[in-house]
KEBA-170530 format. One line per 5 residues: number of its first residue (from 1); their letters; for each residue x, y, z of N, C-alpha, C. Coordinates in pm, whole numbers, plus 50000, padded with zeros to 5 digits. Layout:
N
NUM = a = X/Y/Z/X/Y/Z/X/Y/Z; ... $
//
This chain:
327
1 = xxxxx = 48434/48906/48527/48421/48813/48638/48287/48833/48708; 48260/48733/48737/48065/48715/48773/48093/48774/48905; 48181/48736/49005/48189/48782/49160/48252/48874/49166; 48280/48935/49057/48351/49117/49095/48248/49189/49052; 48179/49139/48943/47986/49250/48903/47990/49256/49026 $
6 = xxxxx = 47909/49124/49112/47823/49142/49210/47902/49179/49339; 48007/49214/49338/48064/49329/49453/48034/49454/49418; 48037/49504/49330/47999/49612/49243/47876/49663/49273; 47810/49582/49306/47680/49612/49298/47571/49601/49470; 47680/49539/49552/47666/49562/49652/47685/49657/49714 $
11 = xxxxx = 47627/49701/49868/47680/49816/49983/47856/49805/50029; 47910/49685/50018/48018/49654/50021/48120/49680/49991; 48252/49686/50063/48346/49785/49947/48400/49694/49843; 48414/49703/49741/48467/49622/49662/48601/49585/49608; 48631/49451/49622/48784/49404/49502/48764/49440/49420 $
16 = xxxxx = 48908/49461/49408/48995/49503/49226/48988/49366/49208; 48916/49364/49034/48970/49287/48941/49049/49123/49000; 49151/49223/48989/49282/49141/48991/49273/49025/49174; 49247/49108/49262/49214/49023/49392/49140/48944/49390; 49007/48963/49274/48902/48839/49274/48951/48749/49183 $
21 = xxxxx = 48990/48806/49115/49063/48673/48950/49176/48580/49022; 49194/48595/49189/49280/48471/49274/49191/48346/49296; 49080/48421/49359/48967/48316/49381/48849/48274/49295; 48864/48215/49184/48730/48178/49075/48690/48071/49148; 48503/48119/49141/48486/47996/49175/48339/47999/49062 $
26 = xxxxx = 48302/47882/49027/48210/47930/48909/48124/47811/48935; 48121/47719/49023/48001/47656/49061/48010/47579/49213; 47956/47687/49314/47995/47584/49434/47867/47599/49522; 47761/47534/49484/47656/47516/49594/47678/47543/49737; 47593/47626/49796/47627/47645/49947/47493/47698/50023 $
31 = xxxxx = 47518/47698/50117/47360/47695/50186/47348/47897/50238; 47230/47947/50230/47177/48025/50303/47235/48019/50447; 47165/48102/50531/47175/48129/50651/47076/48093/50694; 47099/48023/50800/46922/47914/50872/46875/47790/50809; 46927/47788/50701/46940/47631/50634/46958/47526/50736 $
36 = xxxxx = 46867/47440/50697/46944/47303/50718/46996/47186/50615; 47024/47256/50481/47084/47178/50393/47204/47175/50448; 47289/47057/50365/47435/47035/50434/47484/47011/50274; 47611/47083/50259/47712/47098/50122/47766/46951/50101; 47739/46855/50004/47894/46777/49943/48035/46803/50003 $
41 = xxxxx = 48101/46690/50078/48228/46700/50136/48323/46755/50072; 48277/46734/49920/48454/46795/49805/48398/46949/49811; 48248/46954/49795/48255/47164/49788/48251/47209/49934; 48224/47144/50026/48251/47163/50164/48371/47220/50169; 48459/47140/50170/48609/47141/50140/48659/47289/50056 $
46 = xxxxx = 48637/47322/49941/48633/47423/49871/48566/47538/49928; 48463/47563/49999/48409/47654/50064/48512/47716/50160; 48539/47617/50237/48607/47636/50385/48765/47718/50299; 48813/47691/50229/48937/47740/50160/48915/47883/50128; 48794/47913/50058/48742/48022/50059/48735/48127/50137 $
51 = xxxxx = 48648/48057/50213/48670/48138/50336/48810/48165/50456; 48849/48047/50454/48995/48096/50488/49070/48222/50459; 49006/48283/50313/49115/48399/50268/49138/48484/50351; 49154/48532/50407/49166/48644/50500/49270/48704/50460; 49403/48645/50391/49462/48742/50344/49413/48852/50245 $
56 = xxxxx = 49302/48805/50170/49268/48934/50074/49104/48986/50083; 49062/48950/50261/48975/49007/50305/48806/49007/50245; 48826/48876/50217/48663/48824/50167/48582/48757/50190; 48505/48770/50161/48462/48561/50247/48320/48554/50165; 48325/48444/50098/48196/48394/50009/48089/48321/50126 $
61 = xxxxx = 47990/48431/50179/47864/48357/50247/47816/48216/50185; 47754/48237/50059/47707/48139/50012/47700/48167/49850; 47705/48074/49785/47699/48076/49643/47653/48000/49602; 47490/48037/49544/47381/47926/49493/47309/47886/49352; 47341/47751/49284/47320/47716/49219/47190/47861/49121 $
66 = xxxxx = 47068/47875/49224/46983/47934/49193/47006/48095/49154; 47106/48124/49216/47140/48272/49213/47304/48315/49209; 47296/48430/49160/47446/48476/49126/47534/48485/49270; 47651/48435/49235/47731/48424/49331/47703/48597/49446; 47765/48520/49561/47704/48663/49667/47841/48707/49769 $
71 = xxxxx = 47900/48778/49747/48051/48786/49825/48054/48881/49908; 48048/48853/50041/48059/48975/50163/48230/49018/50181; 48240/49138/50157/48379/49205/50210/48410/49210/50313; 48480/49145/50414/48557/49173/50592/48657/49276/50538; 48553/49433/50593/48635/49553/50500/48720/49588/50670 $
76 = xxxxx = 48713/49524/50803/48768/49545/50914/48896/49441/50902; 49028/49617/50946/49139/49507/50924/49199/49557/51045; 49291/49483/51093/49391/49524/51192/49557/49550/51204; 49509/49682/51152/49679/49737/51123/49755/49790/51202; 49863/49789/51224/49973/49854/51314/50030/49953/51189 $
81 = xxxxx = 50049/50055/51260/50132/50179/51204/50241/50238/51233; 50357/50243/51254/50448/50258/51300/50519/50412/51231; 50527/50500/51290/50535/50646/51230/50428/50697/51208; 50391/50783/51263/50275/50909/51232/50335/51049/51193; 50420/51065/51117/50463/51171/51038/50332/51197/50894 $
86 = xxxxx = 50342/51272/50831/50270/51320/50745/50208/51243/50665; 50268/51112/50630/50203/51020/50545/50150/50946/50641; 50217/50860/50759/50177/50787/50903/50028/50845/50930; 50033/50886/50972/49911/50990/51014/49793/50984/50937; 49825/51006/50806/49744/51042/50685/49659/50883/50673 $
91 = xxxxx = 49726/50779/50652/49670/50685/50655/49620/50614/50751; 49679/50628/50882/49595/50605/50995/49484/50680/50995; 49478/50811/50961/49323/50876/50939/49224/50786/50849; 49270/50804/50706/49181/50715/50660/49179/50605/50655; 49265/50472/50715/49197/50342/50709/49121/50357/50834 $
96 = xxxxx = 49147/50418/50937/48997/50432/51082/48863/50490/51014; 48865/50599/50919/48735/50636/50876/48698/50516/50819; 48741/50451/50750/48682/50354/50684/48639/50208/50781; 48642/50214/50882/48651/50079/50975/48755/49969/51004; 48883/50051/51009/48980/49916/51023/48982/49980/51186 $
101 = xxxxx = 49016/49847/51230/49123/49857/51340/49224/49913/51375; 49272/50060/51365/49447/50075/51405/49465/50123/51499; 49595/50066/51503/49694/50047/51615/49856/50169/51540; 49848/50312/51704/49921/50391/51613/50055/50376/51696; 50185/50409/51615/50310/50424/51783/50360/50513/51662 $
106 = xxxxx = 50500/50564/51756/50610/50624/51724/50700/50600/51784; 50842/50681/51826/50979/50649/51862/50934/50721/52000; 50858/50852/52013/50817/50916/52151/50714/50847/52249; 50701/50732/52190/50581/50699/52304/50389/50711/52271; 50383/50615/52334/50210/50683/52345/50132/50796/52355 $
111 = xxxxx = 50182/50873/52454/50111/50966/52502/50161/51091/52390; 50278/51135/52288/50285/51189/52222/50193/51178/52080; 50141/51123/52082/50032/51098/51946/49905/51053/52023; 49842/51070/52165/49726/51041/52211/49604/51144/52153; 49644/51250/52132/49579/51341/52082/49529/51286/51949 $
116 = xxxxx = 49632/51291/51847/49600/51214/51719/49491/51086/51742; 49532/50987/51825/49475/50884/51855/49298/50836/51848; 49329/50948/51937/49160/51011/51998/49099/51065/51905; 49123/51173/51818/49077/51245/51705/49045/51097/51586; 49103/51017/51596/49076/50955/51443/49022/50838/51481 $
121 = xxxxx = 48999/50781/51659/48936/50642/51688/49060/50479/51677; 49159/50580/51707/49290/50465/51663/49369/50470/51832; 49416/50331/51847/49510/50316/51978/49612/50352/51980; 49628/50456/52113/49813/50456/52044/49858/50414/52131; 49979/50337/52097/50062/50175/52135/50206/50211/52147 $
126 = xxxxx = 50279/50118/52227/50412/50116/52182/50448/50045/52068; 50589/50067/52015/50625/49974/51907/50597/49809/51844; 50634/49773/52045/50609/49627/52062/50462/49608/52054; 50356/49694/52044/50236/49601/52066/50161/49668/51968; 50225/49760/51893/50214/49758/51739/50214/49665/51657 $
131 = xxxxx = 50264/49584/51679/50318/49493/51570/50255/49345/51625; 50191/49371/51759/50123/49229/51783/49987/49225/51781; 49912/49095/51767/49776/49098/51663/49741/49174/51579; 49818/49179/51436/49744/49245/51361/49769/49155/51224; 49704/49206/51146/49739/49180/50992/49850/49209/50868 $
136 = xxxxx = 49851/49372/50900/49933/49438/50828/50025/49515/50959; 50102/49604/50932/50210/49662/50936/50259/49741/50840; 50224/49873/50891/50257/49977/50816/50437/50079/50838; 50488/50027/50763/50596/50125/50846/50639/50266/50749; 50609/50382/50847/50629/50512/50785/50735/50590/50856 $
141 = xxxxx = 50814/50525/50871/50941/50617/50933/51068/50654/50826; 51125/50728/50894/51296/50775/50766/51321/50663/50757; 51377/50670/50595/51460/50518/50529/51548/50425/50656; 51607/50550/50718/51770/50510/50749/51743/50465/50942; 51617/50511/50973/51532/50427/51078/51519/50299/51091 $
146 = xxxxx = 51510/50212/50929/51418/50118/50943/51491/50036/51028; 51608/49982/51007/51701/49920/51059/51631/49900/51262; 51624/49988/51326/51576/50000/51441/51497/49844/51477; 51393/49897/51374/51281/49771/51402/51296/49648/51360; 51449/49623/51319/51450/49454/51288/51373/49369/51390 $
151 = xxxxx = 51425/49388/51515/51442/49288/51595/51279/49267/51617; 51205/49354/51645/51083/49339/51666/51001/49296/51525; 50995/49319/51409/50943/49269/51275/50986/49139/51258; 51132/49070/51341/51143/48927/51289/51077/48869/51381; 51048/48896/51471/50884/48827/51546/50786/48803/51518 $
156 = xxxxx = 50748/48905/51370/50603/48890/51307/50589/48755/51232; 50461/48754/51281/50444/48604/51193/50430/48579/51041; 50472/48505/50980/50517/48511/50820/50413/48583/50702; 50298/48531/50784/50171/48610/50677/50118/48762/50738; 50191/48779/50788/50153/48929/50898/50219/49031/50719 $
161 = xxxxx = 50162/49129/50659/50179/49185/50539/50271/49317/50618; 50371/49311/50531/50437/49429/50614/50463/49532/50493; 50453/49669/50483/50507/49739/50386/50527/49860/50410; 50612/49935/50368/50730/49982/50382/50688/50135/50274; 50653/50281/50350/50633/50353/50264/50779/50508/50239 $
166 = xxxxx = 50921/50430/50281/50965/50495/50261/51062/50519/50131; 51194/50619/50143/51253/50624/50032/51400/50627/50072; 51496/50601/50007/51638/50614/50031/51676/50780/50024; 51684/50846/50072/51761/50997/50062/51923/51041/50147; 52008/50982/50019/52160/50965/50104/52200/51107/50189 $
171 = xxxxx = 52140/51223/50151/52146/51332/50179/52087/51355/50357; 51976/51274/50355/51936/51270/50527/51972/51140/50613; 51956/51048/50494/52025/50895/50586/52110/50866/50577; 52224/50940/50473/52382/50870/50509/52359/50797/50387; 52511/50768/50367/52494/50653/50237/52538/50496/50296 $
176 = xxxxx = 52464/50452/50270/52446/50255/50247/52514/50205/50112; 52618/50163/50143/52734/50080/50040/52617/50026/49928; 52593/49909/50027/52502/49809/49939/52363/49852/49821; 52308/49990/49897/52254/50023/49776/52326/50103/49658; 52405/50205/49729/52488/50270/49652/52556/50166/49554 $
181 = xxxxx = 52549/50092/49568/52638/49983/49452/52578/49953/49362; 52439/49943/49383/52311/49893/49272/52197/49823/49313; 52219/49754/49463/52084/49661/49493/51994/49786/49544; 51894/49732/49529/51732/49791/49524/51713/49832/49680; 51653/49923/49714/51640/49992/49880/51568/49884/49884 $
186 = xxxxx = 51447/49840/49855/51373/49786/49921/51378/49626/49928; 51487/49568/49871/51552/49448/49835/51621/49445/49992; 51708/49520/49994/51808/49585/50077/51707/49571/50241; 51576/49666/50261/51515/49646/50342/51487/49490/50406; 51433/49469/50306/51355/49354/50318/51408/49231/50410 $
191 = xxxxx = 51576/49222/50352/51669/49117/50439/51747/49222/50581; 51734/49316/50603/51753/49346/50728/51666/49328/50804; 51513/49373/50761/51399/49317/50864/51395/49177/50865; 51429/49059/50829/51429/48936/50786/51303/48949/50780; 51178/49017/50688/51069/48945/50667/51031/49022/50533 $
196 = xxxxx = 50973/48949/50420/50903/48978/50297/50818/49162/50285; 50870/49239/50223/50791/49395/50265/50717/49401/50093; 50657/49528/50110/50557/49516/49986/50634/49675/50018; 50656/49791/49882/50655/49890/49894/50575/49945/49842; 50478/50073/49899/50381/50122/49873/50394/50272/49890 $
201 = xxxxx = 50345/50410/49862/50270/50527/49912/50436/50610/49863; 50496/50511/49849/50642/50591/49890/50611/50709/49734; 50599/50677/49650/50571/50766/49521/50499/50871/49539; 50441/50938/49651/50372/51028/49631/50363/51132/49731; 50370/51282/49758/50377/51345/49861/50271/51335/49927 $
206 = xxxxx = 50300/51378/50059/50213/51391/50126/50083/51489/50138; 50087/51585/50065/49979/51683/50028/49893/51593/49911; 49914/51527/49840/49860/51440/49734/49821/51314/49824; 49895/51216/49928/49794/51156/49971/49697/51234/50024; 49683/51331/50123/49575/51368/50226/49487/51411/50122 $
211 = xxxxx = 49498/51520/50050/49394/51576/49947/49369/51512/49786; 49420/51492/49755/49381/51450/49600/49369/51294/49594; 49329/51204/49701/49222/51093/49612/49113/51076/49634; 49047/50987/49510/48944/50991/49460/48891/50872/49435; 48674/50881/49455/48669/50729/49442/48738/50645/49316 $
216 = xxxxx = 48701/50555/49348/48735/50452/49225/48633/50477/49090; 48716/50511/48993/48667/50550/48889/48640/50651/48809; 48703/50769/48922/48661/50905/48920/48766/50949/48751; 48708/51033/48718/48826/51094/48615/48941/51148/48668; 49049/51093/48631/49174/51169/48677/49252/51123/48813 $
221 = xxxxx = 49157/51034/48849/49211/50957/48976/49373/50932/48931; 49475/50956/49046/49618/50953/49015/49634/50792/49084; 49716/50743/49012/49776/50621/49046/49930/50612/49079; 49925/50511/49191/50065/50457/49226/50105/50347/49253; 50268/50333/49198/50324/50167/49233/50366/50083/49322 $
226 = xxxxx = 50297/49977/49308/50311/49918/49429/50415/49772/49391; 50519/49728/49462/50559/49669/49419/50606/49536/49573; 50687/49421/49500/50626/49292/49625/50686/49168/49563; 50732/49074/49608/50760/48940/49606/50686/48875/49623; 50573/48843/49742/50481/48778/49799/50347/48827/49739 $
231 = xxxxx = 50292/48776/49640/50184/48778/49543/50035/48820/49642; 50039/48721/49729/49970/48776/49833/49940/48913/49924; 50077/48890/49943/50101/49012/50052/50036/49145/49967; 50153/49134/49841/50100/49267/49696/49929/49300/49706; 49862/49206/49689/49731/49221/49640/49677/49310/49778 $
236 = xxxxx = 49708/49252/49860/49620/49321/50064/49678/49466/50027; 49817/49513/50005/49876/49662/49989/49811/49698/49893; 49801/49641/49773/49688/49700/49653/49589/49743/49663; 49518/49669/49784/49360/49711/49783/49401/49783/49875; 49463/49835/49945/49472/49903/50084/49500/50059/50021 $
241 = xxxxx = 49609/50023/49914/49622/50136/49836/49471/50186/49764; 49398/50155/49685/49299/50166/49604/49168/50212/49756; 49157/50185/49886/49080/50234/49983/49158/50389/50025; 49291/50357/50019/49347/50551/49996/49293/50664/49928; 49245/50610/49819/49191/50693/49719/49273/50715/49560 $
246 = xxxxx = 49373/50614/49545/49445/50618/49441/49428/50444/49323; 49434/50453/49250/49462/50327/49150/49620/50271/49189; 49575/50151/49244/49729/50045/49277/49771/50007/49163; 49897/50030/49092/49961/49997/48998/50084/49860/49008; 50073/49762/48964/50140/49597/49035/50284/49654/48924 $
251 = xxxxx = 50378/49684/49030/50535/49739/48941/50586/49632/48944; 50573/49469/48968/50649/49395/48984/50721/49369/49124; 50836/49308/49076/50905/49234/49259/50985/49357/49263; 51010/49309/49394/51126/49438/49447/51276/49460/49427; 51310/49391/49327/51452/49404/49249/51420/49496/49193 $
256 = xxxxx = 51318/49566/49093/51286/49660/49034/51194/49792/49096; 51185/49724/49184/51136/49852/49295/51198/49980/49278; 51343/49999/49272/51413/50132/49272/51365/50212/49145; 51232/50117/49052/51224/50236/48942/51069/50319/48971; 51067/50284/49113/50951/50418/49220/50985/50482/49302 $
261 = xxxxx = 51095/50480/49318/51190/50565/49442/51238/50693/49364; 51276/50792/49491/51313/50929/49488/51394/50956/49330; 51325/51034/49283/51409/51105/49138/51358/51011/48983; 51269/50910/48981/51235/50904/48896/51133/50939/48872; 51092/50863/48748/50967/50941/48610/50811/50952/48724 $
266 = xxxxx = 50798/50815/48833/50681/50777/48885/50637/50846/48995; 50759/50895/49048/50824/50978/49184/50730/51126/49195; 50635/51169/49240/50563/51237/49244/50515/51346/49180; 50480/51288/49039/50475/51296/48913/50297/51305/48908; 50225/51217/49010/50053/51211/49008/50089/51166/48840 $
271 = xxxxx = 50071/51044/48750/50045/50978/48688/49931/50918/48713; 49862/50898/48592/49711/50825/48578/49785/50631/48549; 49704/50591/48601/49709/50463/48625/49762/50394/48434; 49704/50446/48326/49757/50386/48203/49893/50444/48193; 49946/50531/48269/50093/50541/48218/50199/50534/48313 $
276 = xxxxx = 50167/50421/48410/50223/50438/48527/50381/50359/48492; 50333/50208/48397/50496/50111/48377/50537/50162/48243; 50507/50287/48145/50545/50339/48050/50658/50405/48177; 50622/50512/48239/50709/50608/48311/50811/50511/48395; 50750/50376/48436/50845/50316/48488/50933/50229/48414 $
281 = xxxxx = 50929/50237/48292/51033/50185/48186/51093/50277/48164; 51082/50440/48180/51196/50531/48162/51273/50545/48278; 51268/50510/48415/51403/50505/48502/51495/50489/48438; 51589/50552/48514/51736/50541/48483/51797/50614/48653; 51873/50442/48682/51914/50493/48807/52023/50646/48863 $
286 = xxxxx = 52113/50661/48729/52219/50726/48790/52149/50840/48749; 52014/50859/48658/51989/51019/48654/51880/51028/48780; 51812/50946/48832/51732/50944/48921/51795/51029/49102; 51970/50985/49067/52003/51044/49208/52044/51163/49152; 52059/51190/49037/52087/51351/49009/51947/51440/49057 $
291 = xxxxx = 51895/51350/48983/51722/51433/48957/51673/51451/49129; 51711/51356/49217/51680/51378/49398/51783/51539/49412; 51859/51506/49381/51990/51630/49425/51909/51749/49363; 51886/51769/49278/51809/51890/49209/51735/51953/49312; 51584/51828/49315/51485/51852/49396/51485/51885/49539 $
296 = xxxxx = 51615/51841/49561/51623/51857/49738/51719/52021/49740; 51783/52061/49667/51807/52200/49649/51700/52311/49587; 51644/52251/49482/51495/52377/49497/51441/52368/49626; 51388/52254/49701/51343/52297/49818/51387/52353/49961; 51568/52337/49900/51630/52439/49988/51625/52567/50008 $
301 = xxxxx = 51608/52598/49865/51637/52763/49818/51461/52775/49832; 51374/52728/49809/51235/52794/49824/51145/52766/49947; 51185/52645/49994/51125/52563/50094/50956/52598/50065; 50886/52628/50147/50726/52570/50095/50639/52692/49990; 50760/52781/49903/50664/52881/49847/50601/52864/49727 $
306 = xxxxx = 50623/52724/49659/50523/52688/49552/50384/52618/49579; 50309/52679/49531/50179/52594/49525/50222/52457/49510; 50058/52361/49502/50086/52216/49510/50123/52221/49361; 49971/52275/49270/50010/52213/49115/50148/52309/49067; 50215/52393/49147/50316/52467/49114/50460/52302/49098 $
311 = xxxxx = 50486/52272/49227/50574/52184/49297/50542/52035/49151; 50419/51990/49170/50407/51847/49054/50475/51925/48887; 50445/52016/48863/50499/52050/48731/50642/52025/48754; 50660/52097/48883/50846/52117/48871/50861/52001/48861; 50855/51898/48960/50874/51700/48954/50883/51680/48844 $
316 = xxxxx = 50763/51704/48754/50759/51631/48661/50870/51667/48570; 50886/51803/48559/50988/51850/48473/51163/51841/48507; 51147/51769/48621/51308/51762/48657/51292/51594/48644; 51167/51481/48691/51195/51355/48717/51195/51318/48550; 51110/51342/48469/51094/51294/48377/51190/51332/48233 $
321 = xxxxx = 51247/51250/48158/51335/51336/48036/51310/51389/47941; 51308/51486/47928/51238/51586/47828/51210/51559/47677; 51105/51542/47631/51029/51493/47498/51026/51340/47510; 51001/51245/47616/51004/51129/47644/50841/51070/47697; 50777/51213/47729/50647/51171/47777/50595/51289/47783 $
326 = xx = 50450/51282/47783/50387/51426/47770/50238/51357/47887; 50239/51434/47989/50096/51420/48080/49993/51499/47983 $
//
């Protein structure tokens, strides 16, 4: 793609692939800056659409007959975060280093995360004004929390991207009929908040987000799945994921979501991006809640005395089925 080179090759941060292959545009005359040429009403028209995107944070200055298309990134976003626990936190750190806007809360209030606040250049908010003017919506609280924030998420406005980085653990949240039966947590989520969620980050510990990612391209960069109904919404969490420091992996809609949740193959495993829907074709739900039960009793009996690459071997060797895959 001609307009993903030349992001590439800009100071700019750049789209994946896949975010620019929404918008082709392969011949649309447009003027400089200080021009007084004026565009054709039909590419007029086409421009302005363009630029509209804001859901996937781009905007084509100008693109001239004479020269290769030229695409500025609006890499400033305005996110609400809701939980600053270990992953909360983690990503409010780095989308502020990088220039977004955030907006931080919790269940204690403002002034309990002002400290955090201050340290990383982020507001800290209540719930309610978390969730107003922004783009995204991050929610990092316990599974069995989410429920709390219906009332305030069915206020958000329909294209407001909401996603959801937690996991079902019947062991701390109680058991839920409806998933316990077979529907998908994040299926399950999705119609209690009444609004469309993208699930993201949930695959990976929190010592692996803060320390182990890497730019784009790096060798060994670990990848994770991201999964979504709203094609849109997916792509904004994708790239949001891929500014984390990890390769966004597209797992599909969220009926199949439960094959990135607690106890399977993908489940904090640090997989490289080519073997991310191999491992997610080996789920298997009823060994997946065995394989949580395991894991949540080694870390009873040891609690934090394994190293990191100690802890991913064990994962891998309890999530994954033995002679089924080799890292």
């Amino acid at each position: 793609m001609q307009i993903c080179r030349m992001l590439s090759q800009t100071t700019f941060h750049a789209l994946s692939e896949r975010a620019c292959r929404r918008f082709v545009v392969t011949c649309l005359p447009s003027v400089r800056a200080g021009s007084s040429h004026h565009m054709p009403a039909k590419q007029e028209r086409m421009f302005a659409v363009i630029r509209k995107s804001s859901d996937l944070h781009f905007r084509v200055l100008f693109l001239d007959p004479s020269s290769p298309p030229f695409v500025v990134v609006n890499h400033q976003m305005k996110i609400g975060i809701i939980g600053t626990g270990d992953i909360g936190a983690t990503l409010a750190r780095k989308f502020a280093s990088r220039g977004h806007k955030i907006k931080v809360a919790n269940s204690r209030g403002p002034q309990s995360i002002s400290e955090l606040a201050h340290e990383i250049g982020a507001d800290a908010v209540t719930k309610e004004e978390a969730v107003q003017d922004v783009e995204v919506i991050i929610i990092s609280i316990p599974f069995a929390k989410n429920p709390d924030l219906a009332d305030l998420i069915r206020t958000v406005p329909s294209n407001v991207v909401v996603i959801d980085t937690s996991n079902y653990i019947p062991q701390r949240d109680g058991q839920i009929a409806e998933i316990d039966n077979g529907k998908a947590e994040s299926v399950w989520l999705s119609e209690v908040l009444g609004h469309p969620i993208v699930k993201a980050w949930n695959a990976l510990g929190a010592i692996t987000l803060a320390d182990y990612g890497r730019q784009a391209g790096a060798p060994g960069r670990i990848a994770i799945p991201v999964a979504g109904d709203d094609e849109n919404a997916k792509s904004v969490a994708m790239e949001l994921v891929e500014q984390t420091g990890f390769d966004a992996v597209d797992s599909g809609g969220l009926a199949e979501s439960w094959r990135q949740q607690a106890g399977t193959p993908v489940f904090c495993t640090e997989a490289k991006a080519k073997d991310i829907k191999e491992l997610l074709a080996l789920a298997d739900r009823e060994r997946a809640s065995l394989n949580l039960e395991l894991i949540l009793k080694e870390l009873g009996e040891r609690g934090g005395k394994r190293t990191h690459e100690e802890s991913v071997r064990f994962t891998r060797s309890i999530n994954i089925p033995s002679g089924q895959f080799e890292f």
